[in-house]
Biopython code that builds the backbone (N, CA, C, O; Angstrom):
import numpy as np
from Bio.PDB.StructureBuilder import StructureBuilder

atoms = [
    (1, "UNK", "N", (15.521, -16.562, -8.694)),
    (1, "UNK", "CA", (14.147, -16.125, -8.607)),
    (1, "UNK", "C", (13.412, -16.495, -9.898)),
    (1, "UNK", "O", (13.952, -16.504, -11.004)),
    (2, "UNK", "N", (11.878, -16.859, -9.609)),
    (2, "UNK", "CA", (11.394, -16.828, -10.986)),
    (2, "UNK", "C", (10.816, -16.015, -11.383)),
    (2, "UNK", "O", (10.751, -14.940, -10.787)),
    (3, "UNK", "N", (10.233, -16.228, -12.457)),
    (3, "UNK", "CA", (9.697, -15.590, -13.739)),
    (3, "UNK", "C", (8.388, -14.863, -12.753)),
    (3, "UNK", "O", (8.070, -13.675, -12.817)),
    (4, "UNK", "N", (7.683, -16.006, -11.761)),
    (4, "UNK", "CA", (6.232, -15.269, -11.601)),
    (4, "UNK", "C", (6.723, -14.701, -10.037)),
    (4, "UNK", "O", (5.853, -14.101, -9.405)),
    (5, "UNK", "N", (8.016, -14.858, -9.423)),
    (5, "UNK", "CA", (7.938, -13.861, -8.229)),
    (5, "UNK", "C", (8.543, -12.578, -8.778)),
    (5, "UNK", "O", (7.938, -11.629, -8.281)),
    (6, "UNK", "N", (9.106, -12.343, -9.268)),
    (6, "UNK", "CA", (9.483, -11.214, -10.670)),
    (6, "UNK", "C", (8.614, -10.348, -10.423)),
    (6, "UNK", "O", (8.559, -9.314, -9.757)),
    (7, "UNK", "N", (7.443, -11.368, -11.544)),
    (7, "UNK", "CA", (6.440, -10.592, -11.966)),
    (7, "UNK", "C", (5.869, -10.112, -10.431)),
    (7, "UNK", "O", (5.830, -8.906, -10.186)),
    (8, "UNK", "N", (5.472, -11.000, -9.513)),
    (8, "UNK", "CA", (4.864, -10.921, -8.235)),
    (8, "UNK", "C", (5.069, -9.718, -7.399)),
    (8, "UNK", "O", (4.214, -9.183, -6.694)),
    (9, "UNK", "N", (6.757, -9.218, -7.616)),
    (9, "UNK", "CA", (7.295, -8.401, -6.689)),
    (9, "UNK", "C", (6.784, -7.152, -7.403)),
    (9, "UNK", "O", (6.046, -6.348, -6.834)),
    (10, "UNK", "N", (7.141, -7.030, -8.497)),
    (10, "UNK", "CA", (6.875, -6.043, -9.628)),
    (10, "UNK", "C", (5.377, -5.244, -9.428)),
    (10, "UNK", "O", (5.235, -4.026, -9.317)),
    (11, "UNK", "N", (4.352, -6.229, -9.414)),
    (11, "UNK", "CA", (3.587, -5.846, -9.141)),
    (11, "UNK", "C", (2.981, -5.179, -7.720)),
    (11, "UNK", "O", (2.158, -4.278, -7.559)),
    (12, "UNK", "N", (3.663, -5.925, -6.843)),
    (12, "UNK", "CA", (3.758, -5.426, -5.337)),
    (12, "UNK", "C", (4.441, -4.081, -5.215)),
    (12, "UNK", "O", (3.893, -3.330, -4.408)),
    (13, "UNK", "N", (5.442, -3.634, -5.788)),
    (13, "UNK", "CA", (5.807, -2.309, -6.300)),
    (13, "UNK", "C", (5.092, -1.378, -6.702)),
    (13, "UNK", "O", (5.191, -0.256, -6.206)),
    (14, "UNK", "N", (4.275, -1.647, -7.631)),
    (14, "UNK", "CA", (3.406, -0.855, -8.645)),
    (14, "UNK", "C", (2.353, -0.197, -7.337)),
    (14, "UNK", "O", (2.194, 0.961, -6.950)),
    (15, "UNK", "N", (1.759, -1.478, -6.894)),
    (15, "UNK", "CA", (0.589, -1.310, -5.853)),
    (15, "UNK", "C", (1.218, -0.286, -4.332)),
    (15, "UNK", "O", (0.513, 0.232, -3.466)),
    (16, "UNK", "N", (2.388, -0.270, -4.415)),
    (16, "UNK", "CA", (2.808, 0.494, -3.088)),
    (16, "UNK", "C", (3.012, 1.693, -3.680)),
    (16, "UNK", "O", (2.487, 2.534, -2.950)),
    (17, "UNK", "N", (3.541, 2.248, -4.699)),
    (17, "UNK", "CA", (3.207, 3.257, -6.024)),
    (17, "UNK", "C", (2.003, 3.902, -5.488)),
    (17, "UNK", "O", (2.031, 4.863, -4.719)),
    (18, "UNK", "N", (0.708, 3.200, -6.027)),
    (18, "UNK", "CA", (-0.534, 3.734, -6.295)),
    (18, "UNK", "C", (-0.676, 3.816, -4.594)),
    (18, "UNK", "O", (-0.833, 4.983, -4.236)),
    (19, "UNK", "N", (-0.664, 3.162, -3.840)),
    (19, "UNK", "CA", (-1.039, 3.459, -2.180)),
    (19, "UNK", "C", (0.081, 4.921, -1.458)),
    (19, "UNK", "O", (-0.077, 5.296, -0.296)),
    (20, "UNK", "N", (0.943, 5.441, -2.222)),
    (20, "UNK", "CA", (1.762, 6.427, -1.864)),
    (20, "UNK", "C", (1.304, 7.545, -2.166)),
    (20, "UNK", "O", (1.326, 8.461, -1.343)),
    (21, "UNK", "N", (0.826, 7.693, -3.330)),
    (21, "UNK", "CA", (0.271, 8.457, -4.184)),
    (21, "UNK", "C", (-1.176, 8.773, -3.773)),
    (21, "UNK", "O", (-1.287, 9.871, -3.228)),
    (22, "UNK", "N", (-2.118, 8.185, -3.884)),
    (22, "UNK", "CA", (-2.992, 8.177, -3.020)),
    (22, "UNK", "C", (-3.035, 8.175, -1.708)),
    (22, "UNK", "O", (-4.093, 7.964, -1.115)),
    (23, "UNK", "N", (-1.832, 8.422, -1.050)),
    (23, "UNK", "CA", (-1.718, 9.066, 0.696)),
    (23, "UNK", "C", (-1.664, 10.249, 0.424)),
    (23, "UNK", "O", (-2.556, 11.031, 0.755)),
    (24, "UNK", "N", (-0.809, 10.528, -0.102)),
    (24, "UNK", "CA", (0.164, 12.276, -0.903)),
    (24, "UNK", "C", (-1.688, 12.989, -0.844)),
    (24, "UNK", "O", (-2.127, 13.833, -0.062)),
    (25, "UNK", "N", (-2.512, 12.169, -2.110)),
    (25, "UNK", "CA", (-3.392, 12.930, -2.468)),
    (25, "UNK", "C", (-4.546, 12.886, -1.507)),
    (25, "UNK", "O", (-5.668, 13.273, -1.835)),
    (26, "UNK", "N", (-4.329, 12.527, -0.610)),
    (26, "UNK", "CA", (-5.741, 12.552, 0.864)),
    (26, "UNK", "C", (-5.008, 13.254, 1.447)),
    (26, "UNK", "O", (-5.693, 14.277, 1.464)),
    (27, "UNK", "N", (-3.846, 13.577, 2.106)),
    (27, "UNK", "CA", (-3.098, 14.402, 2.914)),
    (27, "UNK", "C", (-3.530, 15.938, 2.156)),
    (27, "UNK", "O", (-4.057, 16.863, 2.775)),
    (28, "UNK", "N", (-3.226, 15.964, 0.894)),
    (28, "UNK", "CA", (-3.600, 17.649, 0.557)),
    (28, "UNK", "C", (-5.117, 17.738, 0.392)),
    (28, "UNK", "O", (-5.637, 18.853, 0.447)),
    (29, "UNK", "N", (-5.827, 16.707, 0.204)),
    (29, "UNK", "CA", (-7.222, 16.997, 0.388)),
    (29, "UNK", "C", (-7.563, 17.324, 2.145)),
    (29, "UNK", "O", (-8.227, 18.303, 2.485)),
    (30, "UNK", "N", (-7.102, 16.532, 2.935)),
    (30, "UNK", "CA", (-7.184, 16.668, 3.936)),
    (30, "UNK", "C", (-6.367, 17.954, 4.533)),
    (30, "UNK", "O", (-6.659, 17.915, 5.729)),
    (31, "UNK", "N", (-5.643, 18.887, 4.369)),
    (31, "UNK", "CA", (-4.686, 19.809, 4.923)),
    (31, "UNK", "C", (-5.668, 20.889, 5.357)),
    (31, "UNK", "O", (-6.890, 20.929, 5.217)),
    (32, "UNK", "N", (-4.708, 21.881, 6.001)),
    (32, "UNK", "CA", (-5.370, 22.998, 6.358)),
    (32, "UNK", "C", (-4.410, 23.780, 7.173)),
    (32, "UNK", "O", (-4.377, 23.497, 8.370)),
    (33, "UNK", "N", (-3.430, 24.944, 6.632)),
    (33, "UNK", "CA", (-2.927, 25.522, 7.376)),
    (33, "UNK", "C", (-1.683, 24.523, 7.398)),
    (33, "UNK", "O", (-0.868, 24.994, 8.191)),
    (34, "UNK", "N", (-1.123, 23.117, 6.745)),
    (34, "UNK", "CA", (-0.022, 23.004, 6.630)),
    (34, "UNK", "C", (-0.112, 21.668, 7.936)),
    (34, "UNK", "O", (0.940, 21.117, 8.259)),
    (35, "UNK", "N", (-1.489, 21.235, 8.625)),
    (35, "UNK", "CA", (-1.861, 20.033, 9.270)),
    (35, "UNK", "C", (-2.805, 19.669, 8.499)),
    (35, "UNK", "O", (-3.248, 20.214, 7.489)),
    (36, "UNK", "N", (-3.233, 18.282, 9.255)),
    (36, "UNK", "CA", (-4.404, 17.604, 8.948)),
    (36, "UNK", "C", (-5.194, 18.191, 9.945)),
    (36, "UNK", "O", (-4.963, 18.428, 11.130)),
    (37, "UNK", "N", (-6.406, 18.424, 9.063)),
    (37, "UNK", "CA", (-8.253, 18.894, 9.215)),
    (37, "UNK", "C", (-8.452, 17.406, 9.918)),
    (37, "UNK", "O", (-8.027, 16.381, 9.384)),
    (38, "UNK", "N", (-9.174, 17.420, 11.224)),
    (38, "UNK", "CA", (-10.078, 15.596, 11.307)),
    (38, "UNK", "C", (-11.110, 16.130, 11.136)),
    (38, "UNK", "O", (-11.950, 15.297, 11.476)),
    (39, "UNK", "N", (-11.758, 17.296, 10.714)),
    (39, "UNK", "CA", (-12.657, 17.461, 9.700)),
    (39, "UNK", "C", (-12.892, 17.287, 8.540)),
    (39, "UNK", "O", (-13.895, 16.918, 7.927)),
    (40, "UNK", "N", (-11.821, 17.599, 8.237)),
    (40, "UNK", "CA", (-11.455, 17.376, 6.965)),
    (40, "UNK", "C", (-11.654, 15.853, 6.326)),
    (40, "UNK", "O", (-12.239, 15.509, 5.298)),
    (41, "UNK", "N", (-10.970, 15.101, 7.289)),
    (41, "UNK", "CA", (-10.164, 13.532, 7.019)),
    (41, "UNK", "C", (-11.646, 12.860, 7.262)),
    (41, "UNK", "O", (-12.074, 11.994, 6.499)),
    (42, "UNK", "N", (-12.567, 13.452, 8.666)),
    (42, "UNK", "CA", (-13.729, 12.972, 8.667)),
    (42, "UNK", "C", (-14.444, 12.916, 7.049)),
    (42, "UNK", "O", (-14.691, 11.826, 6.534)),
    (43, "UNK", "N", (-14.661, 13.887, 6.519)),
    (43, "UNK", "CA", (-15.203, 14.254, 5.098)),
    (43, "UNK", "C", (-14.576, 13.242, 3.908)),
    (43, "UNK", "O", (-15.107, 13.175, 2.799)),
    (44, "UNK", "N", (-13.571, 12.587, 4.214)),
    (44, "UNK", "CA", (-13.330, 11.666, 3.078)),
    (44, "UNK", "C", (-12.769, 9.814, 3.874)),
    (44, "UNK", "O", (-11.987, 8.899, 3.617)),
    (45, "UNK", "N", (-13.798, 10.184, 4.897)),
    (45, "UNK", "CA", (-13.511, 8.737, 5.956)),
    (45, "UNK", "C", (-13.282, 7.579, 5.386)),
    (45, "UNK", "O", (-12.719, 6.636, 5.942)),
    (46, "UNK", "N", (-13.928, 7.593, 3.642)),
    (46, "UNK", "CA", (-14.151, 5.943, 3.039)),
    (46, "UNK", "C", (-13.143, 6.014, 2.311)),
    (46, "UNK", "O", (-12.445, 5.028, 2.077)),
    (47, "UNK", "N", (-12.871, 7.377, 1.762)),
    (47, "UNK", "CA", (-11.091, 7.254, 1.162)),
    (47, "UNK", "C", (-9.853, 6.685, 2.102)),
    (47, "UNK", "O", (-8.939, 6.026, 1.606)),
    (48, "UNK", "N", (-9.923, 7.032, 3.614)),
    (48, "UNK", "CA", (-8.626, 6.578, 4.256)),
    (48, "UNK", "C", (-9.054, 5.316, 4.326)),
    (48, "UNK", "O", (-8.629, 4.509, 3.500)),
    (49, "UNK", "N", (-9.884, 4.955, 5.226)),
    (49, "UNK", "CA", (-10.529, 3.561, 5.634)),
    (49, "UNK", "C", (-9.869, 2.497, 4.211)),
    (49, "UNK", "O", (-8.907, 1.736, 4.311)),
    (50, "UNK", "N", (-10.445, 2.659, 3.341)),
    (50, "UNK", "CA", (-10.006, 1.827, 1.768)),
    (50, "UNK", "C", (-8.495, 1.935, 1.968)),
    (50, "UNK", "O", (-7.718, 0.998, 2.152)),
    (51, "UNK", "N", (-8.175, 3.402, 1.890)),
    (51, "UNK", "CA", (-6.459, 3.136, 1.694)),
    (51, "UNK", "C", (-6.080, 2.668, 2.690)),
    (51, "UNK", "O", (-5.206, 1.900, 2.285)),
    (52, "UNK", "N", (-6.118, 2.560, 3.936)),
    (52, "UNK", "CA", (-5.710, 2.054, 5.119)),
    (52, "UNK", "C", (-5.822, 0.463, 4.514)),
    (52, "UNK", "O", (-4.687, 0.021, 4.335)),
    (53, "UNK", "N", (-6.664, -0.310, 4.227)),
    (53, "UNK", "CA", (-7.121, -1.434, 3.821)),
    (53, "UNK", "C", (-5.625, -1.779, 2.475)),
    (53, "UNK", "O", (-4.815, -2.706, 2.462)),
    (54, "UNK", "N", (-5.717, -1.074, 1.898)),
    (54, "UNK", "CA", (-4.814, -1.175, -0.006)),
    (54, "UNK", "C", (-3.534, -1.518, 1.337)),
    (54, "UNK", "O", (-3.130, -2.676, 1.446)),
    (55, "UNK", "N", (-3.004, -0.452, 2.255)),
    (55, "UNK", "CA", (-1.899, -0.111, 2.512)),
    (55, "UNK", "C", (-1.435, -1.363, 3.613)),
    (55, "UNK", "O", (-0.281, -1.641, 3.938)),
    (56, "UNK", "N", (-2.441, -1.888, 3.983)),
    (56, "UNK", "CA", (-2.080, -3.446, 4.688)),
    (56, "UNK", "C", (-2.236, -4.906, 3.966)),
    (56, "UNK", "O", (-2.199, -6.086, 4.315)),
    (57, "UNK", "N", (-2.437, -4.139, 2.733)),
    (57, "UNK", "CA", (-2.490, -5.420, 1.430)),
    (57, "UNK", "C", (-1.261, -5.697, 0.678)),
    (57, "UNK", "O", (-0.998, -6.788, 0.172)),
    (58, "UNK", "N", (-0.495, -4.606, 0.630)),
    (58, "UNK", "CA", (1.084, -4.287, 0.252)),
    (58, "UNK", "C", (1.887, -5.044, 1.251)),
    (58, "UNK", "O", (2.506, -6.108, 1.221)),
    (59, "UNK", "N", (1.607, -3.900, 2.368)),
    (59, "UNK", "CA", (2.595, -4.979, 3.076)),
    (59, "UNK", "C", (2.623, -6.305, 3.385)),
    (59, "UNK", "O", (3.581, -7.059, 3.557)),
    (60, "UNK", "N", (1.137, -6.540, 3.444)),
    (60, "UNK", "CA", (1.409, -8.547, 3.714)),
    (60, "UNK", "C", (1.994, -9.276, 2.118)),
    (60, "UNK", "O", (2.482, -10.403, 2.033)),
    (61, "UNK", "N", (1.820, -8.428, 1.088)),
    (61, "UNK", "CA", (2.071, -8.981, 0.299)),
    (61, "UNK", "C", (3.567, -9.278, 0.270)),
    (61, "UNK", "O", (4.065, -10.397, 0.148)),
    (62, "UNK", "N", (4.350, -7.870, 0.427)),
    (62, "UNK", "CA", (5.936, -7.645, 0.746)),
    (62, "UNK", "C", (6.426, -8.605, 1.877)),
    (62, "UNK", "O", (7.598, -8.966, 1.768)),
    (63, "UNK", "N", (5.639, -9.131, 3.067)),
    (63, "UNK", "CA", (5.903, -10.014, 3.773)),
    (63, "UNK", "C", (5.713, -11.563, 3.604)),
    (63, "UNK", "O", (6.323, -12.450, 4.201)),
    (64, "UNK", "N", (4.733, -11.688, 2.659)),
    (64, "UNK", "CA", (5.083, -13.149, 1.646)),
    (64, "UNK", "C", (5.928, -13.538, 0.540)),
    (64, "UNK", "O", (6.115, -14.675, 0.107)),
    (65, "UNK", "N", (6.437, -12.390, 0.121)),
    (65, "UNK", "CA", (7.262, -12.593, -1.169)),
    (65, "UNK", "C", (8.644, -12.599, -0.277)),
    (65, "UNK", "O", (9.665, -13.048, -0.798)),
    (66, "UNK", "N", (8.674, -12.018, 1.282)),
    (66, "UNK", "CA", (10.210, -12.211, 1.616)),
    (66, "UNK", "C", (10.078, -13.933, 2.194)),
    (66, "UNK", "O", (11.008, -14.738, 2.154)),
    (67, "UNK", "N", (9.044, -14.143, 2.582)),
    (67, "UNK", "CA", (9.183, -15.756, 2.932)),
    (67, "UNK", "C", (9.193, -16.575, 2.255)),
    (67, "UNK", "O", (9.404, -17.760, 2.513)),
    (68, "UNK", "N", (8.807, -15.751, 0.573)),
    (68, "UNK", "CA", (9.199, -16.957, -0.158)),
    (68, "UNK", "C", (10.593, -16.951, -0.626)),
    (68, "UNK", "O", (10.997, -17.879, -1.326)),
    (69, "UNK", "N", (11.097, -16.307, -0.405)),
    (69, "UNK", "CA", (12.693, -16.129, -0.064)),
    (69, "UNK", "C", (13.004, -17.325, 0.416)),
    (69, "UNK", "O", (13.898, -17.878, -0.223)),
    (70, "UNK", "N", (12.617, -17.869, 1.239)),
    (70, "UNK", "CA", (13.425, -18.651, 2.250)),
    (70, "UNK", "C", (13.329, -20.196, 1.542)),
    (70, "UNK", "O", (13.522, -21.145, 2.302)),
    (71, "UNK", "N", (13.017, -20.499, 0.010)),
    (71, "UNK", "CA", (12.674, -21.701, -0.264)),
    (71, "UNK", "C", (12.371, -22.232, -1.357)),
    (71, "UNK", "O", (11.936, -21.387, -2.139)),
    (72, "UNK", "N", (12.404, -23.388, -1.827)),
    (72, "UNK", "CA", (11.290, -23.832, -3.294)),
    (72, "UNK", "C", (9.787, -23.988, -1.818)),
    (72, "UNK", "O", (8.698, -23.452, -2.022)),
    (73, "UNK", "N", (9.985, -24.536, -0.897)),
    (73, "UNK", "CA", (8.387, -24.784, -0.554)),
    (73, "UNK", "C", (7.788, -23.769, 0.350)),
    (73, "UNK", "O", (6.765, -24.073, 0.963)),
    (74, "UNK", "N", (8.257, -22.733, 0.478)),
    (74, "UNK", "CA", (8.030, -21.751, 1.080)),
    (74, "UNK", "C", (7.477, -20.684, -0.003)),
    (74, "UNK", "O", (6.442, -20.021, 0.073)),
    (75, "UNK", "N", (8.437, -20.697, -1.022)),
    (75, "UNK", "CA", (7.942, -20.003, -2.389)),
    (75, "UNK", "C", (6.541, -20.428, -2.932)),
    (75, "UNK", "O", (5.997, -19.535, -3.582)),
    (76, "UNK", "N", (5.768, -21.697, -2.804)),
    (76, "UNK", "CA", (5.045, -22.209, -2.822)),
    (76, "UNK", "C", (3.413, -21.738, -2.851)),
    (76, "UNK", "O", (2.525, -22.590, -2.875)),
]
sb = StructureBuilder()
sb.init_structure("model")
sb.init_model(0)
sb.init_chain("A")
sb.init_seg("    ")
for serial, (resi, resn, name, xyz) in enumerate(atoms, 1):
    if name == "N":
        sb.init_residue(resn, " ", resi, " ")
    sb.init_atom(name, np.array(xyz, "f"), 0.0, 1.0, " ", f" {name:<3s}", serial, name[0])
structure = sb.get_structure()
């Protein structure tokens, strides 16, 4: 592996970090009684919407770094 898928993965880590963490912290903003409020969740719609967005940016990322697995020109 190199130096910049390393770094690449590393960082793809970090970012699934901050998108976990920021679920954790909309889930207790959003709670009520130990469920989710869709009142609640309504009230911070541009927080999920964004994280929904972060949280399909991770994974395609995690799904290019495994295809670059498969190669020097795939790594590419």
């Amino acid at each position: 592996m190199t130096d910049t898928f390393l770094a690449a993965s590393a960082a793809v880590d970090i970012a699934a970090g901050v998108v976990d963490r920021a679920a954790s912290r909309l889930a207790e903003a959003c709670a009520d009684g130990g469920r989710i409020s869709v009142s609640k969740l309504d009230e911070h719609q541009v927080v999920a919407y964004d994280l929904a967005h972060a949280a399909a940016a991770v994974e395609g990322s995690r799904a290019m770094l495994a295809y670059a697995e498969h190669g020097a020109l795939e790594s590419m």
